[in-house]
C-alpha positions in Angstrom: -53.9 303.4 97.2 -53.9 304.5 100.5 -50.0 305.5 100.5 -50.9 308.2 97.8 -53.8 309.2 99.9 -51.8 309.9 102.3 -48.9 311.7 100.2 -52.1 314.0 98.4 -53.6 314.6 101.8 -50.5 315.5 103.8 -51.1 318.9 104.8 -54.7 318.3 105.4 -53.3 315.2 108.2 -50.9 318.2 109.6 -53.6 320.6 109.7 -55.8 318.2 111.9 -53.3 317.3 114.2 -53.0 320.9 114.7 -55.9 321.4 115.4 -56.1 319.1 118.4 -57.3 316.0 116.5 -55.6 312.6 118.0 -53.4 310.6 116.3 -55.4 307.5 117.2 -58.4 309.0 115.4 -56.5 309.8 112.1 -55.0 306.6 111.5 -58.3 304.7 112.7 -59.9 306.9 109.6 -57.6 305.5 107.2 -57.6 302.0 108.6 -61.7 302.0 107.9 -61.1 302.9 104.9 -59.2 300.3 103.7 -61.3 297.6 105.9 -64.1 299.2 103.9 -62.7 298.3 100.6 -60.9 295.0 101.5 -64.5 293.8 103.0 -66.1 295.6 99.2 -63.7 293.4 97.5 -63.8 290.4 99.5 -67.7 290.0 99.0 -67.0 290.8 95.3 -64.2 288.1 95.2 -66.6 285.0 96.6 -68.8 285.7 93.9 -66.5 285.2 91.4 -64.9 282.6 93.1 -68.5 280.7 93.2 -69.4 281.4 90.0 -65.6 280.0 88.3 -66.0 276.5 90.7 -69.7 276.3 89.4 -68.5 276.6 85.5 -65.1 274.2 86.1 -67.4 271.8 87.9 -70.0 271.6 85.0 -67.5 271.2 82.6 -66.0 268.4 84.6 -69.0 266.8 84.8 -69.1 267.1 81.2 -65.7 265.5 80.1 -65.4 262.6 82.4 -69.2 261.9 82.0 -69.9 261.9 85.5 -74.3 261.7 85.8 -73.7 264.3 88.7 -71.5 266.0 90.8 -72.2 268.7 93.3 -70.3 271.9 93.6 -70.0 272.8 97.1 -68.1 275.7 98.7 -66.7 274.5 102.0 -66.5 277.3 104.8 -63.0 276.8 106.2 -62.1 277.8 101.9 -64.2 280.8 102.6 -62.7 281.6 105.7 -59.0 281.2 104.7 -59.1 283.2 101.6 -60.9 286.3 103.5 -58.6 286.2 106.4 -55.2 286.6 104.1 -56.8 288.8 101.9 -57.1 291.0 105.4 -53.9 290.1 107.1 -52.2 291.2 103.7 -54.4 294.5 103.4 -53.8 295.7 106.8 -49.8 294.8 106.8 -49.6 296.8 103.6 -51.6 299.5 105.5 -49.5 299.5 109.0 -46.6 301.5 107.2 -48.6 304.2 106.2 -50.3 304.1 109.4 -47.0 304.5 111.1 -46.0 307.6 108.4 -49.4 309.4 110.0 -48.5 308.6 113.9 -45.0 310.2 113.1 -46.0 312.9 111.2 -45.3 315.9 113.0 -48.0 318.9 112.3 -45.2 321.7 111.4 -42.9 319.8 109.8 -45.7 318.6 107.2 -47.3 322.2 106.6 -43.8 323.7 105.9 -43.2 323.4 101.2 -41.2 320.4 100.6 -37.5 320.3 101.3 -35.9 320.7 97.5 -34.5 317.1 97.0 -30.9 316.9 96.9 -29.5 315.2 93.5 -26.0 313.7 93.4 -24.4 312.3 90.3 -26.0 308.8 88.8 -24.4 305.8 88.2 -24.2 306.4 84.3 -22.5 310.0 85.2 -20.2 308.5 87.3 -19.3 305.9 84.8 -19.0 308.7 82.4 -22.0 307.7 79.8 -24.1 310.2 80.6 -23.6 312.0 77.2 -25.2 309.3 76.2 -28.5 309.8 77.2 -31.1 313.2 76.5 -31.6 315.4 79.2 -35.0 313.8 79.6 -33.5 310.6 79.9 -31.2 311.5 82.6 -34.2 312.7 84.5 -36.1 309.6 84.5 -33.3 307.6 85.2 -32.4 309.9 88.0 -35.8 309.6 89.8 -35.6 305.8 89.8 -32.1 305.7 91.1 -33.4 307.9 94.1 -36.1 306.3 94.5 -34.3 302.7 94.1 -36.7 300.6 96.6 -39.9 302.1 95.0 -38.6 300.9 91.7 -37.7 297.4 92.2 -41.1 296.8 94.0 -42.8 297.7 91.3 -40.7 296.2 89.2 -41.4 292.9 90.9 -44.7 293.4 91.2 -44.9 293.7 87.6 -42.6 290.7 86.8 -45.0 288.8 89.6 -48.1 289.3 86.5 -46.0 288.0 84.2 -45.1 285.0 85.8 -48.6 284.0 86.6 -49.8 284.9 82.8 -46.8 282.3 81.8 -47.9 279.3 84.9 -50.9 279.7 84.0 -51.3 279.4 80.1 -48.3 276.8 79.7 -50.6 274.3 79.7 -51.9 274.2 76.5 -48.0 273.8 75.2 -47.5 270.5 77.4 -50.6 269.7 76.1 -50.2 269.8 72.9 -46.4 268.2 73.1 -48.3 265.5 74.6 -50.7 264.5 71.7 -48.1 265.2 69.1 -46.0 263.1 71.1 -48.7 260.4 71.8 -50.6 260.7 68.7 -47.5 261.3 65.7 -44.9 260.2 67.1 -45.6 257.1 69.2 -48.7 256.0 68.1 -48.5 256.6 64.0 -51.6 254.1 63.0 -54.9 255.6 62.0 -56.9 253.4 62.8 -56.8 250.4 65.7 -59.0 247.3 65.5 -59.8 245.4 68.5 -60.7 241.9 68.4 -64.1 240.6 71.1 -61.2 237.7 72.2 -57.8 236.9 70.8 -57.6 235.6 67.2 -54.9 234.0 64.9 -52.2 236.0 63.3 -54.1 234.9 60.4 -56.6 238.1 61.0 -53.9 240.4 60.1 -54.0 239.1 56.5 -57.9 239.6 56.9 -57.5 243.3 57.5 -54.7 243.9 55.5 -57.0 242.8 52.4 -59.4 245.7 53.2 -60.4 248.4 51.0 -58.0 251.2 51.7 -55.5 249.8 54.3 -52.1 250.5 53.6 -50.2 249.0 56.1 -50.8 246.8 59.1 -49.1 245.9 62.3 -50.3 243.4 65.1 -50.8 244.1 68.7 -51.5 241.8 71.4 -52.6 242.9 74.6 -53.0 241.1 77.6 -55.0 242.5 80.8 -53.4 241.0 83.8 -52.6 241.9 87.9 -49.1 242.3 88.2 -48.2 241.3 92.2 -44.5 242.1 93.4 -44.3 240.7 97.2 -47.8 242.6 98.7 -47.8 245.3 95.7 -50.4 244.8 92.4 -51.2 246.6 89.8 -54.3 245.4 87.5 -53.2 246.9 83.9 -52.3 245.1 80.5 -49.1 243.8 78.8 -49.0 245.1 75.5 -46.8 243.3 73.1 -45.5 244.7 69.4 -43.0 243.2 66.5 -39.7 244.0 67.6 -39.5 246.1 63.9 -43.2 248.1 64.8 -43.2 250.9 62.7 -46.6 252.2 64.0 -46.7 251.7 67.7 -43.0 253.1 69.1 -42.4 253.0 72.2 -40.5 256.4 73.3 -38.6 257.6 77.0 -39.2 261.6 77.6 -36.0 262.5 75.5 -38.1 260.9 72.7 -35.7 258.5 72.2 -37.0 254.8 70.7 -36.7 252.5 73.5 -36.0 248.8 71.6 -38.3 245.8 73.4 -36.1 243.3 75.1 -36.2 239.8 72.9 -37.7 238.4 76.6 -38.7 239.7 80.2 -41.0 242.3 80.7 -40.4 245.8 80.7 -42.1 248.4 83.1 -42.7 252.5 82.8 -40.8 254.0 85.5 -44.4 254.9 87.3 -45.1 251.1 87.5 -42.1 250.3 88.4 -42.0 252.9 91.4 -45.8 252.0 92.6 -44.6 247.8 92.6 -41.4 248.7 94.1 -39.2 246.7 92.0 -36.0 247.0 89.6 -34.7 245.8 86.6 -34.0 241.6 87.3 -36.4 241.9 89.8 -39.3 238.8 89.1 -43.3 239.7 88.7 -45.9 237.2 89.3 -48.5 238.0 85.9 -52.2 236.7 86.7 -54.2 237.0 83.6 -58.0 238.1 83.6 -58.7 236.7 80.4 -60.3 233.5 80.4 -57.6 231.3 81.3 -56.7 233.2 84.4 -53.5 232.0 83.9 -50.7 232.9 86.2 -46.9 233.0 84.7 -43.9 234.9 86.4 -41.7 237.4 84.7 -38.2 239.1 84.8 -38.1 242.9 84.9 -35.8 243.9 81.7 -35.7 247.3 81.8 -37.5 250.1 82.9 -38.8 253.3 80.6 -39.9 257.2 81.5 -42.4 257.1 79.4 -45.0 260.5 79.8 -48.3 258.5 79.7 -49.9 255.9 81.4 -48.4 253.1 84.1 -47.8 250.2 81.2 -45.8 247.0 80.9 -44.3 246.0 77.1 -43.4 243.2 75.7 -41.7 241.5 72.3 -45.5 240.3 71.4 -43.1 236.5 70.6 -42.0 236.7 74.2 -45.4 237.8 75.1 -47.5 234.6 73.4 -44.8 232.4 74.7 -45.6 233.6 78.2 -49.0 233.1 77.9 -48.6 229.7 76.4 -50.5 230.8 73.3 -49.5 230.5 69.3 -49.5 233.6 67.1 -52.4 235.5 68.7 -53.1 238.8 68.0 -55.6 241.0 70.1 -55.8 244.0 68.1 -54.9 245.7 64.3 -52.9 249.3 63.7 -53.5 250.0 60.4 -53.0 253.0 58.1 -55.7 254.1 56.0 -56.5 255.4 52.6 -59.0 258.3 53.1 -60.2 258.1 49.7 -61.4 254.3 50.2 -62.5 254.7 54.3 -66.0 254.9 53.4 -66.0 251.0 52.0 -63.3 250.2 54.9 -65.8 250.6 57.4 -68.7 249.1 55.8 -66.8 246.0 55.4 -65.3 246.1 59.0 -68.8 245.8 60.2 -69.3 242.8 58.7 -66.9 240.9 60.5 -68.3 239.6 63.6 -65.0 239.1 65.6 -64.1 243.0 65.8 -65.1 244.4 69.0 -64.7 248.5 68.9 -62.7 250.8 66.2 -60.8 253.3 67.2 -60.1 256.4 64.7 -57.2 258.3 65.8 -58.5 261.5 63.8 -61.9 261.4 65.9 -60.5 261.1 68.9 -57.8 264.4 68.5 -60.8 266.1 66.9 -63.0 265.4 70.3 -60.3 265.5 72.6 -58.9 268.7 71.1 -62.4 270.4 71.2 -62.9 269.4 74.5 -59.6 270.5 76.1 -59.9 273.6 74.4 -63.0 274.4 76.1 -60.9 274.2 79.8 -57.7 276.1 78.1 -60.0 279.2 76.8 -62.1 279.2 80.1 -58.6 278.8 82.2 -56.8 281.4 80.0 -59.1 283.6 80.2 -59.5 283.5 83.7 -55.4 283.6 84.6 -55.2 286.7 82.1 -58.1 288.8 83.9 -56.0 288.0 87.2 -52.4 289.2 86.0 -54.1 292.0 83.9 -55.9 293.3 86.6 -52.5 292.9 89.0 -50.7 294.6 86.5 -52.9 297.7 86.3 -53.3 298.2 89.8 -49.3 297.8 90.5 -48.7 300.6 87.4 -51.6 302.9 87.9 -50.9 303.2 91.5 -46.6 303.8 91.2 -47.8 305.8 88.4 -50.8 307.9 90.9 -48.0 308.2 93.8 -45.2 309.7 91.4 -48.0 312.2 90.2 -49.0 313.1 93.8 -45.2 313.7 94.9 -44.0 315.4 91.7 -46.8 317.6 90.8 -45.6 320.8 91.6 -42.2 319.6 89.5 -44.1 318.9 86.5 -46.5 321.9 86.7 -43.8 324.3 87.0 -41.6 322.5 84.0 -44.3 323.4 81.7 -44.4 326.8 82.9 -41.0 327.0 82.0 -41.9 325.9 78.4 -42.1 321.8 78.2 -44.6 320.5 76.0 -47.5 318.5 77.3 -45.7 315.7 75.9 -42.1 316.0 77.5 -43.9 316.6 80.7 -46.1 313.1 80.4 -42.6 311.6 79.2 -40.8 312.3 82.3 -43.2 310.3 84.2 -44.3 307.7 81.6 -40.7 307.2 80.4 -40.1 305.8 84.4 -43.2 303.4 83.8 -41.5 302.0 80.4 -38.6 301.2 81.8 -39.6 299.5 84.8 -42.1 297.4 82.5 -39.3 296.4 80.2 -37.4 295.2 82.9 -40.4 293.6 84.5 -41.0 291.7 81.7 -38.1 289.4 81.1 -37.3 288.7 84.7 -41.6 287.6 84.8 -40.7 285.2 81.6 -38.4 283.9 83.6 -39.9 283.6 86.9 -42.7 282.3 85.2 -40.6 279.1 84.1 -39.0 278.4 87.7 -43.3 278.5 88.5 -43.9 276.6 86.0 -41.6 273.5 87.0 -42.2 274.2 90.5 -45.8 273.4 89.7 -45.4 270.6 87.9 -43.0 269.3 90.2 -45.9 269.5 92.6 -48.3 267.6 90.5 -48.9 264.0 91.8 -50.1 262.6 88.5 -50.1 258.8 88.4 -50.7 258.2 84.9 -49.2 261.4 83.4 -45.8 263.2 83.2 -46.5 266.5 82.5 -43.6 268.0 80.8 -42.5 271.6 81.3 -42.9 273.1 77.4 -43.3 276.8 77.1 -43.4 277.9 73.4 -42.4 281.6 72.2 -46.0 282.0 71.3 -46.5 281.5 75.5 -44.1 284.0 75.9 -45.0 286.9 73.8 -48.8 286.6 74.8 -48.0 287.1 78.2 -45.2 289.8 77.1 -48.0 291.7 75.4 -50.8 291.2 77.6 -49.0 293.1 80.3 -47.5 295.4 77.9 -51.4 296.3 77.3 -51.9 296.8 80.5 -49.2 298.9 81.5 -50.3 300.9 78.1 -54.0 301.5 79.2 -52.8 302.0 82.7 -50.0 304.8 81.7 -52.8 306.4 79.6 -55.1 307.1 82.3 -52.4 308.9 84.0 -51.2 311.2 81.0 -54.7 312.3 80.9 -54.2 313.3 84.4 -50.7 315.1 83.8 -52.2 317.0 80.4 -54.9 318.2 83.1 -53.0 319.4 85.7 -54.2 322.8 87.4 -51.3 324.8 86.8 -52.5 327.7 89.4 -53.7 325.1 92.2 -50.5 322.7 92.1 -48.2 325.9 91.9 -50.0 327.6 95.1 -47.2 328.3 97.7 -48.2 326.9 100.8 -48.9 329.0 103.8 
């Protein structure tokens, strides 16, 4: 902004220093100017800022249940966040700062030199016949102005790859339940016994109304001690041949339980320190509080949770127990769920019931909240980022080149040909902005994740087309509404007042 002040306001600078005014007291103009509108937005910024910690708070509160929590802004966060916001307002400012304190008075009230043009690269390659007149103009003007271009251009591309970081998440999201909740988990509905019962139980259920298929589970909560590291978690053991509860590594791959030994996700693994063959010391917190020890089998990079696995065989012969079961994945007719659950509840022995369509519905509601709230809030950001890099390459190029493009529609060019000079320089540094964003966007993306210290989670980098495209079109909107505003300036140009010879 204040670079095309400066370029509209050029002669007006000369005519002060000519008249005695200090250099000093021209720059320090320009400098409160733009203290003025960093302080403007910096008060305007806080507010926001409060007002988005106060809405992800309650929503936090909301999700994990928590009876309160307190949203509080911390002063050094205050602090920080005004003093780079000034530091990068007043570097940006120090070069046109400098332009003033060089500007020599004569020099600046003489007409513009006439800008020498040599032969661009497509000329010189010999495909300029290629391309309309028109088209060799705009390209000309961004080879001559080749730094001007590629900062906008990567300003641009910047948006972009903040629209991409930012909305990603609902794709690794959503890879995650499909993952968790189709692929891995395939039951609809999981019975879990107060304590553990006979295999004998499975029969029980399997009789049902409705049930269609039916696969035991024995779980086991225990404290697993390697040397001085634990881990309190539970041992979860399936039929070697489970067709509803796979176990799968990150490459979705079906990892087969060993016929004995234990076998640890590679975050468990990492927080006990220990290796496949490697011995664990189990201590069980069920009744029996029995303690058994273990060899490490394997280890899997599984994406959620820090689990151990087990054959459930190998599992109830650890534990000195017979067939006992601790849980029920079933499958379920819908037509018959209604009678299902009324005779579940007369069974005394089942503790909870978990519905695997209830808990996508509530999970999926919930999460969606955060995504559209998120999203929404990452799209104003790279929106507004886009606008202001556009509108302002597209003020500057007006401010330098108004006297061309008044005097080429005195020579006959239609409104339009004149706005497509200048608006044609816009489009192409927007479609180049765009794919170098998508792809800046994914090296953010990973980098990002890569950051994330999530204990129980892998968060996998998955960035649909869909992704993509929004962000592709959300800045294409932007650059749209922002190259608009600026042909309504060019259709309005005073002919007489930018043509006026200067004296």
């Amino acid at each position: 902004m204040l670079a095309r002040q400066v370029a509209t306001q050029r002669d007006q600078i000369a005519a002060l220093k000519a008249l005695g005014y200090a250099d000093f007291a021209i720059a320090a103009h320009y400098l409160k100017l733009v203290l003025a509108i960093v302080l403007a937005g910096i008060v305007l910024g806080f507010g926001i800022g409060a007002w988005m910690g106060y809405e992800m708070t309650a929503m936090y509160t909301v999700f994990f249940h928590f009876p309160r929590l307190t949203y509080r802004i911390q002063p050094w966060i205050a602090l920080v966040a005004s003093g780079i916001s000034l530091a990068a307002a007043v570097g940006a400012a120090l070069g046109t700062v400098r332009s003033i304190l060089s500007l020599a008075p004569a020099e600046a009230m003489r007409p513009p030199t006439p800008t020498r043009y040599r032969r661009m690269l497509l000329e010189r390659l010999g495909l300029a016949h290629l391309l309309s007149p028109q088209a060799r103009m705009v390209i000309r003007t961004l080879e001559r102005r080749l730094l001007r271009t590629l900062l906008t251009t990567f300003g641009i591309a910047c948006s972009v790859a903040i629209l991409v970081s930012g909305t990603f998440w609902r794709d690794s999201v959503n890879y995650l339940i499909d993952v968790q909740f189709s692929m891995a988990d395939r039951g609809d509905v999981n019975v879990v016994f107060v304590n553990p019962v006979a295999r004998s139980a499975l029969h029980e259920i399997g009789r049902l109304p409705g049930v269609l298929r039916t696969e035991e589970v024995r779980s086991v909560p225990v404290r697993l001690r390697a040397g001085h590291h634990t881990y309190r978690t539970a041992v979860s053991g399936f039929p070697p041949d489970a067709k509803l509860r796979q176990l799968l590594d990150t490459d979705l791959h079906r990892v087969p339980l060993p016929p004995d030994g234990i076998l640890l996700s590679q975050r468990l693994a990492e927080r006990l320190v220990v290796k496949p063959g490697d011995r664990l010391m189990l201590e069980s917190l069920e009744a029996t509080r029995a303690k058994r020890e273990a060899v490490v089998a394997g280890v899997v990079n599984d994406l959620v949770g820090l689990s151990a696995y087990m054959d459930i065989t190998a599992l109830n012969r650890l534990m000195g127990e017979g067939e006992s079961i601790s849980a029920v994945a079933l499958t379920l007719d819908p037509a018959q769920a209604k009678a299902f659950y009324a005779r579940l509840k007369e069974m005394p022995q089942v503790a909870t019931v978990s519905i695997k369509g209830e808990l996508l519905r509530s999970f999926r509601e919930t999460n969606a909240r955060f995504l559209l709230f998120f999203t929404a809030i990452v799209t104003a950001f790279a929106a507004a980022i886009a606008v202001g890099v556009v509108y302002n390459s597209a003020r500057i190029a007006l401010a330098e080149r108004a006297w061309e493009l008044a005097s080429l529609r005195v020579l006959g060019f239609t409104r339009n040909e004149v706005s497509g000079l200048l608006l044609g320089e816009l489009a192409i540094e927007i479609a180049l902005a765009i794919p170098l964003g998508l792809w800046l966007g994914y090296l953010l993306s990973v980098l990002i994740v890569s950051m994330i210290q999530a204990e129980t989670i892998t968060f996998p980098v998955i960035i649909t087309s869909g992704t993509y495209a929004y962000a592709a079109l959300t800045i294409l909107a932007a650059g749209v509404a922002s190259s608009m505003i600026v042909r309504h300036r060019v259709d309005h140009l005073d002919l007489v007042a930018v043509l006026k010879t200067r004296e």
